[in-house]
Residue, then its C-alpha position, 0 to 999 in steps of 0.5 A: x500500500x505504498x506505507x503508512x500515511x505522513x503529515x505535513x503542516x502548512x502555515x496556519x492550515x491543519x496539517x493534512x495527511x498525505x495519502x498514498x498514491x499510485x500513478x492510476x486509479x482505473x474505475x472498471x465499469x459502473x451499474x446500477x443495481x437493476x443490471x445486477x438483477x439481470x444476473x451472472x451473464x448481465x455482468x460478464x457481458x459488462x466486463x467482457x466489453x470492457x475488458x479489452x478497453x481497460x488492458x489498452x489504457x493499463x499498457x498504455x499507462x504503463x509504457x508512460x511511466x518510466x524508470x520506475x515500477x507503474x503503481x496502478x488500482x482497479x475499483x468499482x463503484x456500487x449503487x447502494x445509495x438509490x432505489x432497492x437494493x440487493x445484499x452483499x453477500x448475493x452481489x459481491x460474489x457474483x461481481x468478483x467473478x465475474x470480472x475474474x472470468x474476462x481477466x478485470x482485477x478488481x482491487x477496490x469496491x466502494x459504496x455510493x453512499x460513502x460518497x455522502x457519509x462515511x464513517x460518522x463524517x459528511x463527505x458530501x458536505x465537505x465537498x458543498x463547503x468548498x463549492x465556489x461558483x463561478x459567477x457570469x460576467x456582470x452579476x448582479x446577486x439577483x440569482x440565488x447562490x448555489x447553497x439555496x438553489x441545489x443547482x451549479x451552472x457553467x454560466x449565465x441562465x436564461x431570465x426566468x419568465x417571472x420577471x414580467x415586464x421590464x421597461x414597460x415592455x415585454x422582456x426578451x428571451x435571451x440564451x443561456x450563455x457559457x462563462x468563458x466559450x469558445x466561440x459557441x457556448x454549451x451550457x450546463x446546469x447540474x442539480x447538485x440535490x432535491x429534498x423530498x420530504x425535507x431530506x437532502x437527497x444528492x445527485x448522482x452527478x454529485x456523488x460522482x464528484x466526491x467519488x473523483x474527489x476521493x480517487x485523487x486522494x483530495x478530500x479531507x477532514x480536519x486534516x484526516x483522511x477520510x473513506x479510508x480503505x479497509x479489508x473485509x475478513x469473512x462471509x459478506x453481510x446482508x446489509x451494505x452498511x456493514x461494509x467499509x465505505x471503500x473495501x480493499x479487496x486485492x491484499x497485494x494492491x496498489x494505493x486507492x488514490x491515485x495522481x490520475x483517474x481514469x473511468x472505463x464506462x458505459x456512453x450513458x454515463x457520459x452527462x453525469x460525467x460531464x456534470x461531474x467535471x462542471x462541478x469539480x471546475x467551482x470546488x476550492x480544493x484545501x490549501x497546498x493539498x493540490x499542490x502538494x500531489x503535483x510536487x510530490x508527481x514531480x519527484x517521479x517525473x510525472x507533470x500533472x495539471x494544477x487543477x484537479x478536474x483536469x486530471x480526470x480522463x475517460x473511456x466511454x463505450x457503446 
């Protein structure tokens, strides 16, 4: 696992436990938990396409690492946070193999619901403390902050019909507009929560964020790690929250957290990734914490990108 985790201190921030890092975190897939009920053959379909993606991304990687040993994780994220579930002990077995039977190593499970609590702390409220939108250019604080609203946009909204009237004459539909386009805006506006019956309940888009957040090894609390990986010893149990909020499953891998993350998944994911790198865009990552990995990558010869968003990368398929 890399060692046991340090400290460091920077100025008046709490020291920060520094994690260790492999040089790739690679998501093998993600389902929600209808796909499990489809059974053994649902799941080995979904690693036997995968499959050949995530052998190409790991050859890759390795060749890109030079002069020293590549340090890569596999993980999987279980939907244990929307919707009914199945036990552990019926959907774990069946996962492990099968991915083992199309040669995916899986060396981490996490829970979704993790992302939003894990061990007594509120991993999602952390994350909603450090959220800074990007505000368009000429506002006005008349749109309500993010905190109020559940909602974080990439830009300025169309006005809302309900201003009536303006200047004595009916107000004109003007588009929705990206901060900072490129020639032509895509705007994009997350839901971030909703809250029936007074409960917050975050979006999946949300707790994709933490999720990343936690892969790159950029969250913490009080200066603590948080979502530690732990092993599992005996039979699965019937409920998900027994399980630890991310389960090392492969006693000999590599670190969870990683300098990169790379997420082999299905296309239709791709707009609740898209929304995962609008919100991660507007997140104040903890002081030095960033950049602390980007010193620490240097000393192996790796560059990478100050902002953490940028160090996300993608396959998607089908």
């Amino acid at each position: 696992m890399g060692g046991a985790a340090t400290f460091r201190e920077a100025g008046a921030e709490p020291r920060s436990a520094s994690l260790p890092l492999s040089h790739l975190s690679i998501e093998v897939g993600h389902l929600y938990f209808e796909d499990f009920r489809d059974g053994p053959e649902r799941l080995k379909a979904h690693f036997a396409q995968l499959a050949p993606w995530i052998t190409a991304a790991t050859d890759i990687h390795r060749r890109s690492i030079t002069g020293r040993s590549p340090r890569l994780s596999t993980c999987f994220l279980i939907d244990d946070y929307f919707g009914p579930k199945q036990p552990p002990s019926e959907v774990l077995p069946m996962l492990l193999a099968a991915a083992e039977a199309n040669g995916v190593r899986i060396d981490y499970v996490a829970r979704e619901s993790a992302c939003a609590e894990a061990d007594g702390i509120e991993l999602a409220r952390l994350v909603e403390e450090r959220i800074v939108a990007d505000p368009p250019p000429g506002t006005n604080g008349s749109r309500p902050p993010v905190g109020e609203t559940g909602w974080l946009s990439n830009g300025e909204r169309s006005p809302s019909e309900g201003g009536g009237e303006a200047m004595g004459g009916l107000r004109r539909w003007r588009p929705p507009a990206q901060n900072a386009a490129n020639r032509h805006s895509i705007f994009v506006d997350v839901q971030l929560w909703d809250e029936p019956d007074r409960h917050r309940r975050w979006s999946c888009a949300y707790l994709a964020s933490v999720w990343q957040l936690l892969r790159l090894g950029l969250l913490r609390h009080e200066g603590r790690a948080v979502a530690v990986p732990r092993p599992w010893e005996g039979a699965y149990p019937g409920e998900w929250g027994r399980l630890p909020a991310v389960m090392q499953v492969n006693p000999a891998a590599a670190p969870f957290s990683a300098y990169r993350s790379l997420s082999v998944l299905g296309s239709r994911f791709f707009a609740t990734e898209q929304a995962v790198r609008t919100i991660l865009s507007q997140v104040a990552i903890e002081a030095g914490l960033s950049e602390d990995v980007v010193r620490r990558g240097g000393d192996e010869g790796i560059v990478l990108p100050l902002a953490a968003v940028d160090r996300l990368q993608y396959v998607f398929i089908g």
